[in-house]
N, C-alpha and C positions, 0 to 999 in steps of 0.2 A: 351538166356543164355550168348552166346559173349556179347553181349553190358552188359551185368550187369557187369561181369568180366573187361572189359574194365572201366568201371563206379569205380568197386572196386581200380582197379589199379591206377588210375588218382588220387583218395580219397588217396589212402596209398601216392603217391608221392607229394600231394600238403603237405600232413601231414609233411612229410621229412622235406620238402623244408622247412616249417614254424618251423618249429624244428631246422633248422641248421639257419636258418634268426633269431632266438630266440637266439641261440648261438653267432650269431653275434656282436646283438645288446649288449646282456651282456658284451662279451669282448671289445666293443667300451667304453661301461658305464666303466668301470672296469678303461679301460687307461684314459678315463677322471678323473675318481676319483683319479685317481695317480697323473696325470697334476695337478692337481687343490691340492694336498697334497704337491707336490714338488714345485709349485708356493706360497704357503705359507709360506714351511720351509726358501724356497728362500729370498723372502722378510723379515722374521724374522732373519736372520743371517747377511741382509745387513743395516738392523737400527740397529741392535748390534757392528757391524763392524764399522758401521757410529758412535754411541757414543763411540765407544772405540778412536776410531780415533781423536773424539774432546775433548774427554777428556787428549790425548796426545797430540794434539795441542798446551791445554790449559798449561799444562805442558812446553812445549816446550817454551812458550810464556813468563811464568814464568822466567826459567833458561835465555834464552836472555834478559831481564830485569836484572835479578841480573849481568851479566855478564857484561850488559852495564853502570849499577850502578858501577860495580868497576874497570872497564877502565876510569870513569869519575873520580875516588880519586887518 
């Protein structure tokens, strides 16, 4: 009867264990899924960032043209 008892107890604690390793792994999954959500929002804001930026370049590039056009008259 001890060793069945003993039997049971070891079953109930490897269950735990495999229960709280199941919790685990979710909340790893879970911070990955967010990495990998914030690495994209990251990326999409820095090509946005980047055309904003060359399209005032382009701008910029314009205004020194014209400016240089009329220190030339």
């Amino acid at each position: 009867m001890y060793d069945e008892d003993l039997l049971n107890a070891i079953a109930i604690m490897s269950f735990i264990v495999g229960v709280a390793n199941y919790n685990e792994n979710l909340t790893q999954s879970d911070k990955d899924d967010i990495m990998n959500t914030l690495d994209q929002q990251t990326k999409e804001i820095l090509i946005k960032v980047e055309e904003k930026l060359e399209k005032q370049n382009e701008m910029l590039r314009k205004i020194l043209e014209k400016l240089n056009d009329c220190n030339r008259e």
